[in-house]
Each structure stands twice: as structure tokens, then as C-alpha cells.
N, CA, C and O of each residue as an XYZ file, in Angstrom:
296
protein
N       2.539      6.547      9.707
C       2.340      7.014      8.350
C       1.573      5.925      7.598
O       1.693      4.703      7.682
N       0.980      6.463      7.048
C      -0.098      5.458      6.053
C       0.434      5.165      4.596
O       1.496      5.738      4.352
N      -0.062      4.424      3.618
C       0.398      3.786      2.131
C       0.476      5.402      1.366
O       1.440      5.914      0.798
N      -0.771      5.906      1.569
C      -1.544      7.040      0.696
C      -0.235      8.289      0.875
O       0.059      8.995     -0.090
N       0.555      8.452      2.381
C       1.012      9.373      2.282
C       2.832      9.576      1.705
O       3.673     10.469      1.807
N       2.786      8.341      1.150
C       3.984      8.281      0.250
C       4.702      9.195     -0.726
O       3.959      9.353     -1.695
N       5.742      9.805     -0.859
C       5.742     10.441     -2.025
C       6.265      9.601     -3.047
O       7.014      8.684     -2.713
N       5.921      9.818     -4.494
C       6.688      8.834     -5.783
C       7.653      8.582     -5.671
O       8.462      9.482     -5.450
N       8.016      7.447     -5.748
C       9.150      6.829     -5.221
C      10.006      6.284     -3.922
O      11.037      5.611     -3.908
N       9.458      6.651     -3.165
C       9.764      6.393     -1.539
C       9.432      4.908     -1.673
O       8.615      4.334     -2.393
N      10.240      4.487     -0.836
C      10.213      3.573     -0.636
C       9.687      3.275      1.050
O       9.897      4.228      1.800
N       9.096      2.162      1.622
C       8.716      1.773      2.790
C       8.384     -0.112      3.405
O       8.100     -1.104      2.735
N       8.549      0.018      4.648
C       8.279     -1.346      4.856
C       6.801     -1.283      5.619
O       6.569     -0.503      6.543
N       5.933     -2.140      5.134
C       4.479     -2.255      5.478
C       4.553     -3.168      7.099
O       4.804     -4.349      7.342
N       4.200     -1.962      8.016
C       4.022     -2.393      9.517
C       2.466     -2.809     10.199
O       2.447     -3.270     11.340
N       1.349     -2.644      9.533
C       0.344     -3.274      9.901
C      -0.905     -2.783      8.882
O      -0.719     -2.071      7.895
N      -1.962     -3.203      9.229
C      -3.733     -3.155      8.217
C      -4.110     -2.946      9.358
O      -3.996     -3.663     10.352
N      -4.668     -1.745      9.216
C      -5.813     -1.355     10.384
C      -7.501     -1.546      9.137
O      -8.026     -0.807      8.304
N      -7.729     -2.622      9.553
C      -9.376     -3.122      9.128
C      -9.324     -4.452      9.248
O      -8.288     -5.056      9.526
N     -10.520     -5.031      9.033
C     -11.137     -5.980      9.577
C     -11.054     -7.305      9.290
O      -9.855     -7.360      9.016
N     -11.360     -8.140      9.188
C     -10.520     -9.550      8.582
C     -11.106    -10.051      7.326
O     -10.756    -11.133      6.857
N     -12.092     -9.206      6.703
C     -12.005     -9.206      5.506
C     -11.267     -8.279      4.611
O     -10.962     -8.533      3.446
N     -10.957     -6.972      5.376
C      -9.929     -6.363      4.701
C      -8.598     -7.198      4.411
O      -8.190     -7.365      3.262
N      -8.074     -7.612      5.326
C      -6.525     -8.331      5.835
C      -6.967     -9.592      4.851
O      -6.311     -9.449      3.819
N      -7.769    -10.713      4.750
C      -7.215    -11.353      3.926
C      -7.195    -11.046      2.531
O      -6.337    -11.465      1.754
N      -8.400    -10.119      2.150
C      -8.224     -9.576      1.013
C      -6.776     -9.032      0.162
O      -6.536     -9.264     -1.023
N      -5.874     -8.227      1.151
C      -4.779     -7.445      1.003
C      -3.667     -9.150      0.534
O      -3.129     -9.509     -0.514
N      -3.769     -9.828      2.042
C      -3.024    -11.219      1.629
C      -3.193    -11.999      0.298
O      -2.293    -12.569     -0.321
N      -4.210    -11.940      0.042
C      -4.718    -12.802     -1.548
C      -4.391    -11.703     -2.420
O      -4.907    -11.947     -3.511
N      -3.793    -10.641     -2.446
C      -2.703     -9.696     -3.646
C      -1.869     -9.977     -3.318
O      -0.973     -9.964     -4.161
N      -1.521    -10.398     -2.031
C      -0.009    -10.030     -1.914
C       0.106     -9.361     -1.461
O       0.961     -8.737     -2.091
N      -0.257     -8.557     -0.212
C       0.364     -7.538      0.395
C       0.121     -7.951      1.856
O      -0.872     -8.319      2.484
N       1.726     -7.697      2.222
C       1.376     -8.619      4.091
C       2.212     -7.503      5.214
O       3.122     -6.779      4.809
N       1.881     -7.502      6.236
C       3.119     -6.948      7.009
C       4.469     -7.464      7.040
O       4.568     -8.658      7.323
N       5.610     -6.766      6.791
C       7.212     -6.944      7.199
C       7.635     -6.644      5.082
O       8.802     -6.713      4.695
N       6.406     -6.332      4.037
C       7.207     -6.862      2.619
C       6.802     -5.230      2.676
O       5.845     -4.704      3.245
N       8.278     -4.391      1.586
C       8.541     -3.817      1.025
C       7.939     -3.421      0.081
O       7.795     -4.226     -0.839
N       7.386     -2.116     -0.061
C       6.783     -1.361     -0.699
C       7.380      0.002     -1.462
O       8.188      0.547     -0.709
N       7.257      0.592     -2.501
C       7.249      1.561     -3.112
C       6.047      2.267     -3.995
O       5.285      1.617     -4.710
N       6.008      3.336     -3.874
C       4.766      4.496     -4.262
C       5.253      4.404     -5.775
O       6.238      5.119     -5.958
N       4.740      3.575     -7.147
C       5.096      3.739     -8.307
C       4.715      4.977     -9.230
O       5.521      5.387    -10.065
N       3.505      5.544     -9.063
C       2.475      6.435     -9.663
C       1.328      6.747     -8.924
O       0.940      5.887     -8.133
N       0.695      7.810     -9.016
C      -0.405      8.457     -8.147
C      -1.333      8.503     -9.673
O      -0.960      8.544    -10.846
N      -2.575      8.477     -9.094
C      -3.860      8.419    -10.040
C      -4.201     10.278     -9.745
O      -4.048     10.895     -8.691
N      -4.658     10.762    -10.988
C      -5.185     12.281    -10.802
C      -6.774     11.928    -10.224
O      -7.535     10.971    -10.369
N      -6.846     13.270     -9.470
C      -8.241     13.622     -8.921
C      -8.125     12.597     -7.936
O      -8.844     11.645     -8.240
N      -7.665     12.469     -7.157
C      -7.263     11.728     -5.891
C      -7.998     10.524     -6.426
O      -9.123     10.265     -5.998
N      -7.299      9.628     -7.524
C      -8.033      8.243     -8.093
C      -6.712      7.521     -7.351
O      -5.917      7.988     -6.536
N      -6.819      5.948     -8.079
C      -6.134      4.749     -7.060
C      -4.423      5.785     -6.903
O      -4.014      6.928     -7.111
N      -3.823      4.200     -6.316
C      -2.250      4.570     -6.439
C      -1.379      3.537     -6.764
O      -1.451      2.659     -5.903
N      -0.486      3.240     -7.755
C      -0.004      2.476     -8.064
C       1.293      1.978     -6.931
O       2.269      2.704     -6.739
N       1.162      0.992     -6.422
C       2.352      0.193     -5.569
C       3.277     -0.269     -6.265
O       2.843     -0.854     -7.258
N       4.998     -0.259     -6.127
C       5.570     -1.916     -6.353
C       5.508     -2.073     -5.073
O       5.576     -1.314     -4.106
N       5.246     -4.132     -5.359
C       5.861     -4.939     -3.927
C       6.078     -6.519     -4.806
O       5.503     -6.849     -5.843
N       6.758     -7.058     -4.272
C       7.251     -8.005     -4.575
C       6.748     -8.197     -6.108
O       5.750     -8.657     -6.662
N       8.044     -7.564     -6.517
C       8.467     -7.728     -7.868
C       7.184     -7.533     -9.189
O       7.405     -7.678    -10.391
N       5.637     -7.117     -8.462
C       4.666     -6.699     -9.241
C       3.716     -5.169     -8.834
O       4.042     -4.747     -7.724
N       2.975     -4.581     -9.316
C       2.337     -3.833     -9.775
C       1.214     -3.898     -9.148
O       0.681     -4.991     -9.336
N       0.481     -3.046     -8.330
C      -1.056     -3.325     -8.052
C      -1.211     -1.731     -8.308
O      -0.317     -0.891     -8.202
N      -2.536     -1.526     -8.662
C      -3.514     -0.690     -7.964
C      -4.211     -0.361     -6.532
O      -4.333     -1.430     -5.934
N      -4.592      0.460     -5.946
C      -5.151      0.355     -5.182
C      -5.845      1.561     -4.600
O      -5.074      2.395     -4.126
N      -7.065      1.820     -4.536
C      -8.055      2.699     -3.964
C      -7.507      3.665     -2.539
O      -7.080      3.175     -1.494
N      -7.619      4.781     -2.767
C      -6.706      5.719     -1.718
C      -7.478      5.041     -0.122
O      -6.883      5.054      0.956
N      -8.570      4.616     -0.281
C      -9.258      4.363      1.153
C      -8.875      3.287      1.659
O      -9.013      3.175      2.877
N      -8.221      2.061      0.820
C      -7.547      1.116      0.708
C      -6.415      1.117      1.700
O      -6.136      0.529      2.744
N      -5.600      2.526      0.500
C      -4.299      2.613      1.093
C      -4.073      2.972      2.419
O      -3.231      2.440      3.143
N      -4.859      3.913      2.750
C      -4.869      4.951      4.023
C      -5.108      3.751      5.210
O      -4.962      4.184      6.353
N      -5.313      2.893      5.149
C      -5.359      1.507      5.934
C      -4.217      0.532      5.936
O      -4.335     -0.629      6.330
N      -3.046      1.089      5.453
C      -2.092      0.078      5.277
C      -0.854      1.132      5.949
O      -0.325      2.072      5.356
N      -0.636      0.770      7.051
C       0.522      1.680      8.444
C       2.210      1.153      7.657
O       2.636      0.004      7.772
N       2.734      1.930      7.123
C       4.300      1.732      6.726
C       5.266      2.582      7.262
O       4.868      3.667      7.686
N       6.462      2.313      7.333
C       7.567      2.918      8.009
C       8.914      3.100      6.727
O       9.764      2.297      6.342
N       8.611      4.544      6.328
C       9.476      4.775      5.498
C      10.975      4.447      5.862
O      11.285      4.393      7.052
N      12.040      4.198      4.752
C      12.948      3.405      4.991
C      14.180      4.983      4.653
O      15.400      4.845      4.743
């Protein structure tokens, strides 16, 4: 299962980044790594970003983004 296919509020633990090693450190320099805890805060209309919690803050993030980030709902 991917970030994108979350429903509001679910919660999940982030199991890998499928892209390239500028994707992966990019994700690391927000803050987002494999094994940290995630939740789906808000969905953007017209398939726009999606709001994350993870460690204790707030991101945005682009659905093409998300769909690259493999989690295992909890």
C-alpha cells in the first residue's frame, strides 16, 4: 500500500521509498524515513497535495510524492 492510499485518519508505519537517491534524501531532509509513523491528516481537492502527521509535525506533500512512499497500515 502506498502514502496516497490512506484514508483520513489511518494511521501507518512507513516501510520503504521506491525512487531514486535524490528522492530518498529529499524525503530524509523533511523528515520522513522508513520504520516513523505516519497519519493521513487532510486530503487536498481535485486530487491536489495531502497533508501527513509524522513526528509531531505537518507536511504537505504532492500525490506523486506520496504514491512513492510503501506503508503498512497499523
Amino acid at each position: 500500500m502506498t502514502l496516497d492510499q490512506l484514508r483520513f485518519g489511518q494511521r501507518a508505519r512507513i516501510v520503504g521509498i521506491a525512487g531514486g537517491r535524490g528522492l530518498q534524501r529529499r524525503l530524509q531532509q523533511i523528515g520522513i524515513h522508513p520504520g516513523d509513523m505516519v497519519s493521513l491528516a487532510a486530503l487536498g481537492s481535485f486530487r491536489g497535495p495531502i497533508l501527513i502527521a509524522i513526528n509531531g509535525t505537518q507536511l504537505a506533500l504532492g500525490r506523486g510524492v506520496a504514491r512513492r512512499i510503501r506503508v503498512e497500515p497499523l
